[in-house]
C-alpha positions as CSV (number, residue, x, y, z in Angstrom):
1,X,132.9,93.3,97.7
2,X,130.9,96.0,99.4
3,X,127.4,96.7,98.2
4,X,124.6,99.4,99.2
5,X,121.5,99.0,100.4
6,X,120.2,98.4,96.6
7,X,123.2,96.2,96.2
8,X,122.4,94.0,99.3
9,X,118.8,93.6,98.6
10,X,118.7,93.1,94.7
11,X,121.8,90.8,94.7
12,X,120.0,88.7,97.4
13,X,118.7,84.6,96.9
14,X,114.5,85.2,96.7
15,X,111.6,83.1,95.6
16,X,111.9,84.7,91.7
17,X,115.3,84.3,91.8
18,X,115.3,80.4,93.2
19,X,113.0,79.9,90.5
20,X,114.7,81.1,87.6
21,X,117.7,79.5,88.9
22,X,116.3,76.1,88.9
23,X,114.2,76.5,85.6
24,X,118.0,77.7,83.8
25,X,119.9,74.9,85.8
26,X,117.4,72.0,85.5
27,X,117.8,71.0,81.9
28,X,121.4,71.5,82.4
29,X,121.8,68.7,85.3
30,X,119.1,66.7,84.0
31,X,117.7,67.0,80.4
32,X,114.7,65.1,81.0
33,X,113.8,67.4,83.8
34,X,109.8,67.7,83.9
35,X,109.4,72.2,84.7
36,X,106.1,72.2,85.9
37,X,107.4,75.4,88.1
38,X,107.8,78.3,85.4
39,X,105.6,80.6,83.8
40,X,106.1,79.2,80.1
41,X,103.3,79.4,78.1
42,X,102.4,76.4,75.7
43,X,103.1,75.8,72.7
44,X,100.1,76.6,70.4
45,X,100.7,75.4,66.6
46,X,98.4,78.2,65.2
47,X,100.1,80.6,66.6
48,X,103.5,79.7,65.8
49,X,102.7,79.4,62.3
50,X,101.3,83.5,62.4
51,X,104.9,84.8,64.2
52,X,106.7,82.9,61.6
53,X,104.7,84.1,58.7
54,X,105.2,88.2,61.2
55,X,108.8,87.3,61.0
56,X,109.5,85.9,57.7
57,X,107.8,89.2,56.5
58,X,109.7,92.1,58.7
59,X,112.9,89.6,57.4
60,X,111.8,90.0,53.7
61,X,111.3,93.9,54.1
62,X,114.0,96.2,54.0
63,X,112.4,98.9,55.4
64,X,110.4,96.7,58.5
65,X,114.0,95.1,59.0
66,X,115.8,98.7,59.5
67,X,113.2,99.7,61.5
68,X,113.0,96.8,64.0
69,X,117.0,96.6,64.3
70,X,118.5,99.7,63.4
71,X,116.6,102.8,65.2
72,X,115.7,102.9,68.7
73,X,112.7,103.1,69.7
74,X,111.2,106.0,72.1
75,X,110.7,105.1,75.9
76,X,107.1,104.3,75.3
77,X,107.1,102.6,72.8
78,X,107.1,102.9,68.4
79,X,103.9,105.3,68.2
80,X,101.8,103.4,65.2
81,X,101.5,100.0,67.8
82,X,100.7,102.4,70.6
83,X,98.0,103.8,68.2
84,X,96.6,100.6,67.0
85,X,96.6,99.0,70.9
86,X,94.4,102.2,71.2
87,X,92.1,101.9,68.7
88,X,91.9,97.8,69.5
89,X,90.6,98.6,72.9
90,X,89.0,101.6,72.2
91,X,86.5,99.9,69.2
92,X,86.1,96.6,71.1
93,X,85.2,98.0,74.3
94,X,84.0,101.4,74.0
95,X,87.3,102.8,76.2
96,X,88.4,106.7,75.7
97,X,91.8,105.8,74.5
98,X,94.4,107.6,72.6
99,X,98.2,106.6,71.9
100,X,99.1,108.7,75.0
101,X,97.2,106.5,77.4
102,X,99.5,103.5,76.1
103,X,103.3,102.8,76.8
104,X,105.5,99.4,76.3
105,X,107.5,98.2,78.7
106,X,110.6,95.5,77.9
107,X,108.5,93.3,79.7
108,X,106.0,93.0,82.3
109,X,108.0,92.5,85.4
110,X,109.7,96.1,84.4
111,X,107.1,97.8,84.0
112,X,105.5,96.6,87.9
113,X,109.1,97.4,89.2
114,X,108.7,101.3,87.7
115,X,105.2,101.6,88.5
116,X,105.3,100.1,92.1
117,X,108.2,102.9,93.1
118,X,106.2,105.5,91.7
119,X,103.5,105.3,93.8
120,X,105.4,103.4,97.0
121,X,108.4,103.4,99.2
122,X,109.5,106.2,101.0
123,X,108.1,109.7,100.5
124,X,109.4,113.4,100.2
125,X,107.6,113.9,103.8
126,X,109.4,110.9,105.5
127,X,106.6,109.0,105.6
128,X,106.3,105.1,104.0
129,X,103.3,103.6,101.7
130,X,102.5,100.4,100.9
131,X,101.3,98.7,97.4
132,X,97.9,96.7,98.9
133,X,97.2,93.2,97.7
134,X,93.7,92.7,98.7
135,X,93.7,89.1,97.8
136,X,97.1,87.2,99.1
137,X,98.4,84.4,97.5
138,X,99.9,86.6,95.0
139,X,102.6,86.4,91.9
140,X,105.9,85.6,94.0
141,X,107.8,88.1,91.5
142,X,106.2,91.0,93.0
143,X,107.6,89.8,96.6
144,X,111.3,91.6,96.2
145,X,110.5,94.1,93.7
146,X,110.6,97.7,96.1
147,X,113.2,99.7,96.8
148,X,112.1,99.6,100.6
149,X,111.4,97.2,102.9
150,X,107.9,96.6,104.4
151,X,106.4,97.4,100.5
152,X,103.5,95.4,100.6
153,X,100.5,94.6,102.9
154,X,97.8,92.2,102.2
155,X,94.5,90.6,103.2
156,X,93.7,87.2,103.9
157,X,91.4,85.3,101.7
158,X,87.8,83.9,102.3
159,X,88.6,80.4,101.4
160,X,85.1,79.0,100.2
161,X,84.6,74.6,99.8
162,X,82.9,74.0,96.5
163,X,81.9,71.0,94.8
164,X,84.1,67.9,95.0
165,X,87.6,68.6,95.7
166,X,87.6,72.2,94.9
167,X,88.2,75.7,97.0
168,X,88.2,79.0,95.7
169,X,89.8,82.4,97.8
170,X,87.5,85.5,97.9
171,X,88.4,88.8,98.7
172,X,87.5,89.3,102.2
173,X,86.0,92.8,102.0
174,X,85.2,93.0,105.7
175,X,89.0,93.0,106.8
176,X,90.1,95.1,103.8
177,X,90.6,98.5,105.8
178,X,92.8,100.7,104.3
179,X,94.8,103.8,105.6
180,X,96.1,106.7,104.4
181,X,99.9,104.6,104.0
182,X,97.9,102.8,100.9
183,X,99.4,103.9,97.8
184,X,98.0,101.6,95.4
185,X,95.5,98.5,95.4
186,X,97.0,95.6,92.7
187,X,95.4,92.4,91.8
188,X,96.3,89.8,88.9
189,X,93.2,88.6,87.1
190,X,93.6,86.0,86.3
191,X,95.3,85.3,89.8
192,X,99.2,83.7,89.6
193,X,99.3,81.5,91.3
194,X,96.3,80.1,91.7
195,X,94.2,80.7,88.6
196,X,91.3,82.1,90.6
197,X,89.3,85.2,88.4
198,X,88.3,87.7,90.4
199,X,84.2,88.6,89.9
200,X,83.1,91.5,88.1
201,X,81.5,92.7,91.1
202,X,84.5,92.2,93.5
203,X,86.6,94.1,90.8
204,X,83.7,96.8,90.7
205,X,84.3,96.9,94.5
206,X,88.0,97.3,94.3
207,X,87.4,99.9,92.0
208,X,84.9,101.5,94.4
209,X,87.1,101.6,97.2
210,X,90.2,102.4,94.9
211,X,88.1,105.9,93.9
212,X,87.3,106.6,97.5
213,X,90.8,106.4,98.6
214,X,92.1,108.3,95.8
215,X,94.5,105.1,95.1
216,X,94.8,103.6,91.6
217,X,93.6,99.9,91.1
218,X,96.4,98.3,89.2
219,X,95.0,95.0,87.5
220,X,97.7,92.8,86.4
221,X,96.2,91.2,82.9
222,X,99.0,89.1,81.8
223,X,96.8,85.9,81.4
224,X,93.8,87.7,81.0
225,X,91.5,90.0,79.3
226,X,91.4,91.1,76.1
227,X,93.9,88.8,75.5
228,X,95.9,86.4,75.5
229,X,92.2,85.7,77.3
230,X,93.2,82.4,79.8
231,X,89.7,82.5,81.4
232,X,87.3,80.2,81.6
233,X,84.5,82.0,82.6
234,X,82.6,84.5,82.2
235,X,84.4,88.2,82.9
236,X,84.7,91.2,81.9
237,X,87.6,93.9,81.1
238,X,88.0,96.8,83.7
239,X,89.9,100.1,83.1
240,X,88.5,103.3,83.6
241,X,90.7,106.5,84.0
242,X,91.8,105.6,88.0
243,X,92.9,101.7,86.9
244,X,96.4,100.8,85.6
245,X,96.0,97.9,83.3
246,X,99.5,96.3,82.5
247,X,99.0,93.5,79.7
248,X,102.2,91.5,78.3
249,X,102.4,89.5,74.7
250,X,103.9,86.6,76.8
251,X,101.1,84.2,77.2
252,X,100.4,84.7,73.6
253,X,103.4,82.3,73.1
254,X,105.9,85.1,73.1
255,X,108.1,85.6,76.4
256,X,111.4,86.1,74.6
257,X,110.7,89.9,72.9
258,X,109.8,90.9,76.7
259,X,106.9,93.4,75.9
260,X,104.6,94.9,78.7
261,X,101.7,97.0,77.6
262,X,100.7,99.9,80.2
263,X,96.8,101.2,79.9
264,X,96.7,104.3,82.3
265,X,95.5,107.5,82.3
266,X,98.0,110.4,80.3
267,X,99.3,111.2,83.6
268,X,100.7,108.2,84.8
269,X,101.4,107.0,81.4
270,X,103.9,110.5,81.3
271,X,105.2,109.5,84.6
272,X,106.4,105.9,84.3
273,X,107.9,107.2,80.5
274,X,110.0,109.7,82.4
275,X,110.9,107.0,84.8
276,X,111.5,104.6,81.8
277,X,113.6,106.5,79.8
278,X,116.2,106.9,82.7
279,X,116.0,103.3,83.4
280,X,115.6,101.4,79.4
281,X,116.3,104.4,77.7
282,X,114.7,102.5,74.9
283,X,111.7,100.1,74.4
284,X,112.2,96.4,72.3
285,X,110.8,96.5,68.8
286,X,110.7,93.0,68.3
287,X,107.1,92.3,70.2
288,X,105.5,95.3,68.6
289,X,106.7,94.5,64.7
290,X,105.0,90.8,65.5
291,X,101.9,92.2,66.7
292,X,101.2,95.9,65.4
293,X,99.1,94.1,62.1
294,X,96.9,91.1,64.8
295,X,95.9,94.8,66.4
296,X,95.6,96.9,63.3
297,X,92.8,93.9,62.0
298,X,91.2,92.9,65.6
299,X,92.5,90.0,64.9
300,X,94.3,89.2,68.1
301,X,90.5,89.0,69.8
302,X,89.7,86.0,67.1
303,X,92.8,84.4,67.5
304,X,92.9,84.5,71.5
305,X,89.3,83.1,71.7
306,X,90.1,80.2,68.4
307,X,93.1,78.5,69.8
308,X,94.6,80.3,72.8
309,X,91.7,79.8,75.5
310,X,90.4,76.1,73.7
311,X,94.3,74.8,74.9
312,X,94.4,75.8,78.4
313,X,90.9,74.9,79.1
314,X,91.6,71.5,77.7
315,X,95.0,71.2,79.5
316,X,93.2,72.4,82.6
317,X,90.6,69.8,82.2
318,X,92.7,66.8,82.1
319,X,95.6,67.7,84.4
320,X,92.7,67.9,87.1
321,X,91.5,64.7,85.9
322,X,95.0,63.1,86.2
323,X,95.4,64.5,89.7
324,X,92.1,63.4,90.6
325,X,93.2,59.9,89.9
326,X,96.7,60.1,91.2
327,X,95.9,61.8,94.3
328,X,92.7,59.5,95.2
329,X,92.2,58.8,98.7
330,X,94.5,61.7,99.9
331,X,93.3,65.3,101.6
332,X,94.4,67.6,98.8
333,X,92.2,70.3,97.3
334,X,92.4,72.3,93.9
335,X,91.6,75.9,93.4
336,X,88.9,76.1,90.9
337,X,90.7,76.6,87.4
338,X,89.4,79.7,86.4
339,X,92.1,80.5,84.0
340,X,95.8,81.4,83.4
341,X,98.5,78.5,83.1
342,X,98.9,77.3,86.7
343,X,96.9,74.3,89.0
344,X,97.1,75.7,92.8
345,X,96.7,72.5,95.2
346,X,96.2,72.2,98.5
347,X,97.4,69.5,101.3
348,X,95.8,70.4,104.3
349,X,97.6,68.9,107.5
350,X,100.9,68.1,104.9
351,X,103.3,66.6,107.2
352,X,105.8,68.3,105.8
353,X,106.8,72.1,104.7
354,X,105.9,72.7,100.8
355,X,109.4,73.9,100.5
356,X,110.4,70.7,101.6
357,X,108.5,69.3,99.4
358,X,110.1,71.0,96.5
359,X,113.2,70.1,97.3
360,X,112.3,66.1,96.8
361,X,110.4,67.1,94.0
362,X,113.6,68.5,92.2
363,X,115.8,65.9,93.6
364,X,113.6,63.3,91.5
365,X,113.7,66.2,88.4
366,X,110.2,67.9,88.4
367,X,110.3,71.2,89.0
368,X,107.0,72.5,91.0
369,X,106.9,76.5,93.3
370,X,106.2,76.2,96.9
371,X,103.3,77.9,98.0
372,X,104.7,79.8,101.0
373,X,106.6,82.0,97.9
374,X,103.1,83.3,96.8
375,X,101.7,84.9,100.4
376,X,103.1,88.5,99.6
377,X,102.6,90.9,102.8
378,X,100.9,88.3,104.9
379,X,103.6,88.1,107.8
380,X,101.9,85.9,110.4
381,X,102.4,82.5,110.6
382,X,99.6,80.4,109.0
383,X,99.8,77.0,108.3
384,X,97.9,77.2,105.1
385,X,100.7,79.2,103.2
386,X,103.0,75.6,103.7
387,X,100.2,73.4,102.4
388,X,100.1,74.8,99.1
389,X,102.1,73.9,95.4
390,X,102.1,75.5,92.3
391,X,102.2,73.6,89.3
392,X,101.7,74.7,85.5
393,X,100.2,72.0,82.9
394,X,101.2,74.2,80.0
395,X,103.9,71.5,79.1
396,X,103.4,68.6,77.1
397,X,100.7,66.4,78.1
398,X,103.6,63.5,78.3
399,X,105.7,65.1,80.5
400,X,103.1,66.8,82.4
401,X,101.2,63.4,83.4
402,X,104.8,62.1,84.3
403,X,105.2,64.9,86.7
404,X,101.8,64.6,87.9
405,X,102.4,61.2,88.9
406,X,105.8,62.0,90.7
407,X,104.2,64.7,92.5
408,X,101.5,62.1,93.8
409,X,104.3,59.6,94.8
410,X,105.8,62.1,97.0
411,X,102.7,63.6,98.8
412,X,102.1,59.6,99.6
413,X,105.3,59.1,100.9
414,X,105.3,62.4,102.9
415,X,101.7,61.7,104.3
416,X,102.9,57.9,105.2
């Protein structure tokens, strides 16, 4: 079989697609298998019972029913949910927002695939930019994700000691220099993989420096703000007309409808629909007849702060505790939980490769991510990016305390 170029790199083995290999075959090999590795969100009785209730309604309406399976939808997005994610943001946070500053995607990752090309790769003058992560460890799925090599670039993190056994990366504004090959600045906030939440002042900066370039900030909000609001402290929502905002229902407790929400400026919002149509042709209508009423009342906001934030700041909590006590005596470090699903950890002076690690791990069925997955556009070797595991506690606390324990087994062996 002979591919192209988009054949050869697409088709390739990468850290999203080792992933999502292991997370499909796990429970297949071994149905006891602890996933500690995945993105999955928890499951949140609350919020279960409110998408049965969505569903058992759009099922009992004719005219919901036809709409949600029988028409296709435009490329971004059925207009009334466009016009109440609009009026959500616009009322709770004082944002000039219309329905033409809103498009859906068929999930999140789609939409950073379209807008990443858009802005980087190879341009009409022959000349290459670069997507800029300006703080690196980043979300792994972005890694593969251009149509060109060389896509991304990044800067190395402050790494700050705090109290205890904690650490926390800072954006290193004194090494972020930025050329004219920038396209784009993108940071997730809350940060995948490690949970950190950037300041409002460092996003302020970013924004700052964004303006000055004449780049866009994009701000990846899948765990964050407004909702499905996975923070634990105190932050605040950016957009403004230069920012891209790309939310997703997902960590609401909804992966399977696949919706991505896109907050840009009419301009971009235009582009990537062109772009989309070509590619999806269509948006899903599934996510959207869930979740156009929670918009239309403000009650996603209520619902977000009531159960979804209370779990994973309780799960948090005592998956640090249980690592605390499993890990006693050992050099490992935690990124300060400042939201999202994940626990970042750090074994400084590991004996062994994280990779390697994983491998054991899996072998003995918990599923954990490498670290070295997560350093998008750092190329130099650096120790640090092989010391590091990603681990979600959004499972049940059984299983989860289980895999904690395997995981400390493991990091004992490998440092005896």
């Amino acid at each position: 079989m002979k591919l192209s170029a988009f054949g050869e790199k697409f088709s390739a083995r990468c850290g999203a697609v080792e992933l999502m290999d292991d997370l499909g075959n796990a429970l297949l090999e071994n149905p006891d298998a602890i996933l500690m590795g995945g993105g999955n969100p928890g499951k949140i009785p609350q919020m279960e019972e409110i998408f049965q209730q969505r569903l058992q309604s759009i099922i009992d309406s004719g005219d919901e029913r036809h709409q949600l399976l029988g028409k296709y939808q435009s490329p971004q997005g059925e207009k009334n949910f466009r016009q109440q994610v609009a009026e959500f943001l616009k009322h709770k946070f004082g944002w000039a927002l219309t329905e033409h500053n809103i498009s859906i995607s068929n999930g999140s990752q789609s939409a950073f695939f379209i807008l990443y090309n858009l802005f980087a790769g190879k341009m009409k003058d022959g000349s290459h930019r670069t997507i800029h992560l300006p703080l690196s460890p980043e979300y792994l799925g972005y890694a593969d994700i251009g149509l060109s090599d060389n896509f991304f670039s990044a800067t190395k993190p402050i790494i700050e000691d705090l109290e205890q056994d904690l650490f926390k990366y800072r954006v290193n504004f004194n090494n972020l220099s930025l050329d004219n090959n920038i396209a784009a600045l993108c940071v997730s906030r809350p940060t995948n993989p490690t949970g950190n939440v950037l300041t409002d002042g460092e996003m302020e900066h970013l924004d700052e420096i964004a303006q000055r370039q004449e780049i866009p900030l994009i701000v990846d909000g899948a765990y964050g703000l407004p909702f499905p609001n996975i923070i634990f402290n105190d932050a605040k929502p950016h957009w403004n007309q230069n920012t891209i905002l790309v939310l997703s229902l997902s960590k609401l407790g909804l992966p399977g409808v696949r919706t991505g929400i896109i907050v840009a400026s009419e301009e971009i919002i235009q582009a990537y629909n062109n772009s989309n149509t070509v590619i999806n042709l269509a948006c899903g209508s599934l996510g959207p007849a869930i979740m156009q009423p929670l918009f239309k009342n403000q009650l996603i906001s209520k619902l977000s702060s009531q159960y979804i934030t209370p779990f994973y700041r309780q799960r948090a909590e005592q998956t640090v505790s249980w690592l605390r006590q499993a890990l006693k005596g050992l050099n490992f470090r935690i990124h300060k939980p400042e939201g999202a699903i994940f626990l970042w950890l750090w074994f400084e002076g590991l004996p062994i490769s994280s990779a390697t690690l994983y491998q054991r791990l899996k072998k003995r069925g918990v599923i954990i991510v490498p670290g070295h997955n997560f350093f998008v556009g750092i190329e130099e070797q650096w120790q640090h990016k092989h010391e590091c595991i990603r681990v979600s506690y959004a499972g049940d606390e059984k299983s989860v305390k289980i895999g904690v324990n395997i995981i400390a087994e493991e990091i004992k062996q490998a440092y005896a």
